[in-house]
N, C-alpha and C positions, 0 to 999 in steps of 0.2 A: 588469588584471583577471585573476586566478588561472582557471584553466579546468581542470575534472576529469578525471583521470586514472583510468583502469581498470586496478587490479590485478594483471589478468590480459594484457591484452596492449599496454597502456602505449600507448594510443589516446587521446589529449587533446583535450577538448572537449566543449561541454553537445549538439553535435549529432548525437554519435555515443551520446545516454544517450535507452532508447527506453521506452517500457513498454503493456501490454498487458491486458486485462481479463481476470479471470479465466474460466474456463470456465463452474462453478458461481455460479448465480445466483440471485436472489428472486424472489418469487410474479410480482414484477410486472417478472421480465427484467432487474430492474438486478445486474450483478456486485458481488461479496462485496468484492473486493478486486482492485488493480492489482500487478503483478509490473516491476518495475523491474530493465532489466537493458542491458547492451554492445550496442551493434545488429552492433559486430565481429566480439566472439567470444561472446558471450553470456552470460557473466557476471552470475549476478544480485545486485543491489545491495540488495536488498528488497521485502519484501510489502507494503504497505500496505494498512488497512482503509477500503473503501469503503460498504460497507454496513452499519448501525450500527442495530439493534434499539432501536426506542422503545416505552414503554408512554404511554397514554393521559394517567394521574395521576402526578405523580411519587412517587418512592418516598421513604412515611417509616421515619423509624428511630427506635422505641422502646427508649428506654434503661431499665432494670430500676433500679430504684429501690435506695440503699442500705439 
């Protein structure tokens, strides 16, 4: 099984890949997003969206007529 390697200071392994909620949060306290990074050297691998804006109905889309 391949096991990932950081970039940055060639640390191998899914145990050493940590990640962290963001600071910024919604009405109801849940964060926006996780920050994926090295628990080594800290290295960040990505942001990911965690909090995703819903509406009620979904949205339609009128097409303009020829």
């Amino acid at each position: 099984m391949a096991k990932p390697t950081c970039p940055e200071c060639s640390v191998s392994g899914i145990e050493h890949i940590a990640s962290k909620d963001s600071v910024e949060h919604s009405r109801r306290r849940e964060a926006w997003f996780y920050v994926v990074y090295c628990s080594e050297c800290g290295h960040v691998y990505g942001v990911f969206s965690k909090h995703v804006f819903t509406q009620g109905k979904p949205v339609q889309f009128v097409m303009p007529g020829k």
